[in-house]
C-alpha positions as CSV (number, residue, x, y, z in Angstrom):
1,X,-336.3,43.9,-106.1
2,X,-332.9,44.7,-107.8
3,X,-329.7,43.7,-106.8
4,X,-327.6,45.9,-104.7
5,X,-324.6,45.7,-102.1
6,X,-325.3,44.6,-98.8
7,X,-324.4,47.1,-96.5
8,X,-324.5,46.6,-92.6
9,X,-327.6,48.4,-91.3
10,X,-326.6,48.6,-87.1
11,X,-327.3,46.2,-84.4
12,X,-329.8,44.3,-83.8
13,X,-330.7,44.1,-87.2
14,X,-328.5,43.7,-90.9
15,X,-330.5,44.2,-93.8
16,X,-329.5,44.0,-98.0
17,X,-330.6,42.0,-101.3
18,X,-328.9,38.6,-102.7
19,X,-330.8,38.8,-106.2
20,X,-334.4,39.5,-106.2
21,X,-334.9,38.4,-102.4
22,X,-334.5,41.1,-99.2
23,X,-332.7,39.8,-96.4
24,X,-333.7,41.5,-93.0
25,X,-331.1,39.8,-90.2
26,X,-332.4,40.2,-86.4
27,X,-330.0,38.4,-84.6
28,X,-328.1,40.7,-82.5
29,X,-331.3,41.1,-80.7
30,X,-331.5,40.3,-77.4
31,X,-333.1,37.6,-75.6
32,X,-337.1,37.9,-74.0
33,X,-337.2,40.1,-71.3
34,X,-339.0,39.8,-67.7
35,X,-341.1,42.9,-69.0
36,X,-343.9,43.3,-71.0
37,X,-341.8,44.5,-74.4
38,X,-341.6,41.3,-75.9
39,X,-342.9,40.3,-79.1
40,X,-344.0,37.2,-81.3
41,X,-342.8,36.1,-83.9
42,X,-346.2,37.0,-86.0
43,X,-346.1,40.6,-84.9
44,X,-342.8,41.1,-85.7
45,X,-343.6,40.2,-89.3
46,X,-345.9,42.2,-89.1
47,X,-344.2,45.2,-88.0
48,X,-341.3,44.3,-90.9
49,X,-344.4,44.9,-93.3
50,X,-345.8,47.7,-92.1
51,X,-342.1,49.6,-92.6
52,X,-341.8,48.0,-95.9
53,X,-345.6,49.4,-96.7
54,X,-344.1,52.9,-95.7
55,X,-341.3,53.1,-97.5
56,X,-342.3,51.6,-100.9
57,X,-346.0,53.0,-101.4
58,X,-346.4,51.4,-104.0
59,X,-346.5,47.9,-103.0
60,X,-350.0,45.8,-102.8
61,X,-351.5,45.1,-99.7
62,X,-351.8,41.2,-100.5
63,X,-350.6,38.3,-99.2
64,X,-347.3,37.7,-101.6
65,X,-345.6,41.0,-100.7
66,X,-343.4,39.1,-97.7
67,X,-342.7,36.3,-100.2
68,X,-339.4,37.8,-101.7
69,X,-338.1,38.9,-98.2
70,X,-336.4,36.6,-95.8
71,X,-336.7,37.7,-91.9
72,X,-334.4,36.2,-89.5
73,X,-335.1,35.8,-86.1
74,X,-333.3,34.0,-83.4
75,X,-335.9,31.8,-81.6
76,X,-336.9,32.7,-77.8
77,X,-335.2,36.4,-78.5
78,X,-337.7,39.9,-77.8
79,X,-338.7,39.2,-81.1
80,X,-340.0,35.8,-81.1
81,X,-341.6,35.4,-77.2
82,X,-342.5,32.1,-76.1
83,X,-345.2,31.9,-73.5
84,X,-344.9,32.6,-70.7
85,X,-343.0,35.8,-71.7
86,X,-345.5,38.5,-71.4
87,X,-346.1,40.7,-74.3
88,X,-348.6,43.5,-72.9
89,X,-345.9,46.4,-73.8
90,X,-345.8,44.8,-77.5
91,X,-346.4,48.6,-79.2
92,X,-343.5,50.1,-78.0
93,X,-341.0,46.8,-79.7
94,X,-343.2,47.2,-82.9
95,X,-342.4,50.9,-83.7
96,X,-338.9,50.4,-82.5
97,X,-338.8,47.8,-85.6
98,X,-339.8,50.3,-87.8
99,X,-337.5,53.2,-86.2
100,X,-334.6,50.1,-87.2
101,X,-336.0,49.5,-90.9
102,X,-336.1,53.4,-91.4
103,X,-332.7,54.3,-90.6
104,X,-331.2,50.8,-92.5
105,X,-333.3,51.8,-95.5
106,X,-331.6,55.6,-95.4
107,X,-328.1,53.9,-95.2
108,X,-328.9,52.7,-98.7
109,X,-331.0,54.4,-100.3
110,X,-331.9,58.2,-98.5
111,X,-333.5,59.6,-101.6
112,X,-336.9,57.6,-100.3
113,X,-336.1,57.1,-96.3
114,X,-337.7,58.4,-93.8
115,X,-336.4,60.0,-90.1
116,X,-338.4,57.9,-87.3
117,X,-341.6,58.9,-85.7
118,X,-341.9,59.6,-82.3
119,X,-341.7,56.0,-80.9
120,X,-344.2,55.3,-78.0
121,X,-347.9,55.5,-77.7
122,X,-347.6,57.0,-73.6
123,X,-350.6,54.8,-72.3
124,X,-351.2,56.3,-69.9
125,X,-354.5,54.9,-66.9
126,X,-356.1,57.4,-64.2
127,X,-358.1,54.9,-62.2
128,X,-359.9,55.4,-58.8
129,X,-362.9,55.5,-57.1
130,X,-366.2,58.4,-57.1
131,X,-367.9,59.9,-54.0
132,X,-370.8,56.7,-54.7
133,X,-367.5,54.6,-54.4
134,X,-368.4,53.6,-58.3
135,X,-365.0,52.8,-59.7
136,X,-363.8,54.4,-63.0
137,X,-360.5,54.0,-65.6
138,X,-359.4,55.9,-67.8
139,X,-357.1,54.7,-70.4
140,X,-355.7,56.7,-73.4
141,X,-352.4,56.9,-75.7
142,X,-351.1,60.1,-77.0
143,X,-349.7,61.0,-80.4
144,X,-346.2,62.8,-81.6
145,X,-344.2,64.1,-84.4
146,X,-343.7,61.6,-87.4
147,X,-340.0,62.2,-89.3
148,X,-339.6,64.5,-92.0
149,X,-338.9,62.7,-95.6
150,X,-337.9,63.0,-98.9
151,X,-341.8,65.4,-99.7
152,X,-341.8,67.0,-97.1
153,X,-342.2,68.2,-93.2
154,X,-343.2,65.4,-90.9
155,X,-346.7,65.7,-89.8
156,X,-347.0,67.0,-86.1
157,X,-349.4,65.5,-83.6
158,X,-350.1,62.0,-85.7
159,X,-350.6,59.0,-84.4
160,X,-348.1,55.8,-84.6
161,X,-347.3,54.5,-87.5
162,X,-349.1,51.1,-86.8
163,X,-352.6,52.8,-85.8
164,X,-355.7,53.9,-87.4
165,X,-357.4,54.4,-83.8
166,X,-358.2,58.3,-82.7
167,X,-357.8,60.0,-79.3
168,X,-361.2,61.2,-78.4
169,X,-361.9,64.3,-78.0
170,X,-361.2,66.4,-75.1
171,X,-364.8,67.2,-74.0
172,X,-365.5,63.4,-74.6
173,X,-362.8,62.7,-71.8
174,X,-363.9,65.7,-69.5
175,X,-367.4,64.4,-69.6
176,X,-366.7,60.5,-68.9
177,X,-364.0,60.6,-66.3
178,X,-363.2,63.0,-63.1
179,X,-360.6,64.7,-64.8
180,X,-359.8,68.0,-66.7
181,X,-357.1,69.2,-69.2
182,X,-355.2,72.0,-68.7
183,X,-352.9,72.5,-71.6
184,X,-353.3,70.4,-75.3
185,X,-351.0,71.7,-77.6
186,X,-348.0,71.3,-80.0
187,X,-345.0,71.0,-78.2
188,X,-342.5,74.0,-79.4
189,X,-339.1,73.2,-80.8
190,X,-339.5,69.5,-80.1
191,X,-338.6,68.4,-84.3
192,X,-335.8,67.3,-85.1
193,X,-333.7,69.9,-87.6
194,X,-333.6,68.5,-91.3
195,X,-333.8,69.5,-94.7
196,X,-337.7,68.8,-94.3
197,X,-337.9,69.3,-90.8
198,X,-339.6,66.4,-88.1
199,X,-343.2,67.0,-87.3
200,X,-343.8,68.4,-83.7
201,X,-344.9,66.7,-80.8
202,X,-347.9,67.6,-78.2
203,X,-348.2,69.0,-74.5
204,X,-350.8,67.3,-72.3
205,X,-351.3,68.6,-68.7
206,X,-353.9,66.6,-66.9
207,X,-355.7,67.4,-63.6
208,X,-357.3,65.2,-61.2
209,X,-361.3,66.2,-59.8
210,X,-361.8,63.3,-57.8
211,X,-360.5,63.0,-54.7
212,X,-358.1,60.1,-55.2
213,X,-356.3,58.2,-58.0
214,X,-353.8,56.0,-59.1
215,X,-351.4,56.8,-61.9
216,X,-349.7,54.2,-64.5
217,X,-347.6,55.4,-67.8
218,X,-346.1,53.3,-69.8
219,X,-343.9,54.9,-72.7
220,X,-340.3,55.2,-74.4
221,X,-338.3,57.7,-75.7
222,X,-337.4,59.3,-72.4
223,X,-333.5,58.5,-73.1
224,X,-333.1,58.6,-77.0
225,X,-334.9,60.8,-78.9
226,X,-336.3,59.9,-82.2
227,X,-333.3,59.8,-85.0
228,X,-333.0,61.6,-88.4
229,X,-331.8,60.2,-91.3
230,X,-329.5,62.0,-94.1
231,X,-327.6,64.2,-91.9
232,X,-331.0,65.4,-89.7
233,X,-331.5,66.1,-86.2
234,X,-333.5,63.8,-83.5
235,X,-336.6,65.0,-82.2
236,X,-336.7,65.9,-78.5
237,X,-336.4,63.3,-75.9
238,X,-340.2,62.1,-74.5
239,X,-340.3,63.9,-70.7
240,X,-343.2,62.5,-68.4
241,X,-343.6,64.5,-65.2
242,X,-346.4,64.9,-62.2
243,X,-347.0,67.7,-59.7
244,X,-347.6,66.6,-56.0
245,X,-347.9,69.8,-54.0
246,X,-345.9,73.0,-55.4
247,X,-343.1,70.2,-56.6
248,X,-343.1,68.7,-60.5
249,X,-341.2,65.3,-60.2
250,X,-339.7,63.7,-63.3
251,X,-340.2,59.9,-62.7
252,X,-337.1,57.3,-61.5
253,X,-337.3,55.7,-64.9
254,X,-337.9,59.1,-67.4
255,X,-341.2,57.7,-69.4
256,X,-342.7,55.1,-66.9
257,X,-345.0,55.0,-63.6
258,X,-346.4,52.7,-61.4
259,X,-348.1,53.0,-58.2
260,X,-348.4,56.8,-58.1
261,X,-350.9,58.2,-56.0
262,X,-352.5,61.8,-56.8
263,X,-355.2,63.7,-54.5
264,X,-357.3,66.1,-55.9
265,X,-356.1,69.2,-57.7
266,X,-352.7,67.2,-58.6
267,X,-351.3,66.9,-62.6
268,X,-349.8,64.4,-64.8
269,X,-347.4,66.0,-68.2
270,X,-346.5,64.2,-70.8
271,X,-344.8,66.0,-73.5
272,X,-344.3,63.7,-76.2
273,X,-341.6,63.7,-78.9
274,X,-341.1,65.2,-82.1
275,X,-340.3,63.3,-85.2
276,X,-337.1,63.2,-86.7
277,X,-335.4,65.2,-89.1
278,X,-334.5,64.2,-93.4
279,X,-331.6,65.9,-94.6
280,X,-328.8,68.3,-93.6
281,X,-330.7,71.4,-91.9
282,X,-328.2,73.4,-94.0
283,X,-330.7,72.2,-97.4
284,X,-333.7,73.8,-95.6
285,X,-335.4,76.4,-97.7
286,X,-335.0,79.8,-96.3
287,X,-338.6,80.9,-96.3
288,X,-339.7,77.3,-94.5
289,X,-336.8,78.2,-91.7
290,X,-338.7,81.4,-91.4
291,X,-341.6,80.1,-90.9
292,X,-341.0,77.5,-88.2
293,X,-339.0,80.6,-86.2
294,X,-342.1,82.8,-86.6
295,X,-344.6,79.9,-85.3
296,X,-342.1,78.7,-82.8
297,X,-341.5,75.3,-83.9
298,X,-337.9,75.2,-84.2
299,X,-335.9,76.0,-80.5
């Protein structure tokens, strides 16, 4: 890599080059949580790489690419968990790594950065009992907008950056589990404004056929919406909500649920977000602008 300045990229992390090595500085983070959202060590080399992989293409996939970088990490922080710390929320940390290596890579270099994605898988578990009392789970994640860059529109409705896993198909779902979708669709408005504007987000409205459930989500993204880089706008803000009765409730902490109860007939909503946006909306070719107005993806 070439020499450059070494800017200051925002807490937790400090990124720049000394010679031919790149320096990625973690330790502002904070220290291993109670919750499930910390990470090892390994995985957040891991996640370092996969950013790295996004933003210069070109790189091999072999086993010196890490060699010229040096990663710091405070030991016993989020990003370097000891056990006991539990890890189970360990997606939501890794693509927050990358949302951090996107925007510090724009600070120096926006011709090839990239706005972040949409942030949070929403796992989200329907598990109860059938009329045989046979017990039954379902378990799925949901996808977003990714963030527009330097070719183009993000994609809308992609899955994290870090997976190569598919949601199954609707009828799949329908046919496996006592439950039925009601809406699957792009989420209007929900990318961020940019010269190539963030991909959109989706709309999932599930109801429950069996008599009885219990409801867990587990997501991010409720309070900060995905950022653009280069003078574009964040995507919309993840919004998780359930209908008990006539009444849809927005859950005490925006994108998670524990211990929720629905009877039959009653619907979970996840709206997930849209990616950022690359660029000053000004920049935006006309006809494009057009476009998004006609289809409805722009608010």
């Amino acid at each position: 890599m070439t020499a450059a300045p070494t800017p200051r990229c925002g807490s937790p992390a400090r990124c720049g080059w000394r010679g031919e090595r790149l320096i990625l500085d973690f330790s502002g983070s904070a220290d291993a949580c109670a919750g499930p959202v910390n990470i090892s060590r390994a995985t957040t080399i891991a996640s370092v790489y996969v950013a790295i992989k996004h933003l210069f293409p070109e790189i091999p996939a072999n086993s010196g690419v890490l060699d010229p970088v040096e990663i710091i990490l405070p030991a016993g922080s989020l990003l370097d968990a000891q056990r006991p710390r539990p890890t189970g929320g360990y997606t939501e940390t890794i693509l927050r790594i990358i949302d951090v290596l996107f925007c510090a890579f724009a600070r120096i270099r926006p011709s090839n950065g990239f706005a972040n994605a949409y942030g949070t898988i929403n796992a989200l578990c329907i598990a109860g009992r059938r009329g045989d009392g046979a017990r039954w789970v379902f378990f799925s994640f949901f996808g977003g907008g990714h963030g527009g860059n330097p070719e183009g529109d993000g994609l809308s409705h992609g899955n994290p950056p870090i997976a190569t896993a598919i949601i199954p198909p609707v009828e799949i779902m329908e046919a496996a589990y006592p439950i039925r979708f009601l809406r699957w669709a792009l989420r209007d408005g929900s990318g961020g404004a940019g010269t190539h504007r963030g991909g959109l987000g989706a709309v999932y409205e599930i109801e429950l056929r069996e008599a009885a459930a219990e409801v867990f989500v587990f997501a991010e993204r409720a309070r900060f919406g995905p950022k653009g880089v280069g003078g574009g706008g964040e995507g919309a803000r993840n919004l998780v909500r359930y209908r008990q009765g006539e009444d849809w409730v927005v859950p005490a902490l925006g994108s998670k649920i524990t211990g929720l109860r629905l009877v039959r007939g009653e619907r979970i909503r996840i709206e997930s977000p849209g990616g950022g946006g690359w660029g000053d909306p000004a920049g935006r070719d006309p006809l494009a602008a057009a476009r998004d107005a006609r289809l409805g993806y722009t608010a």
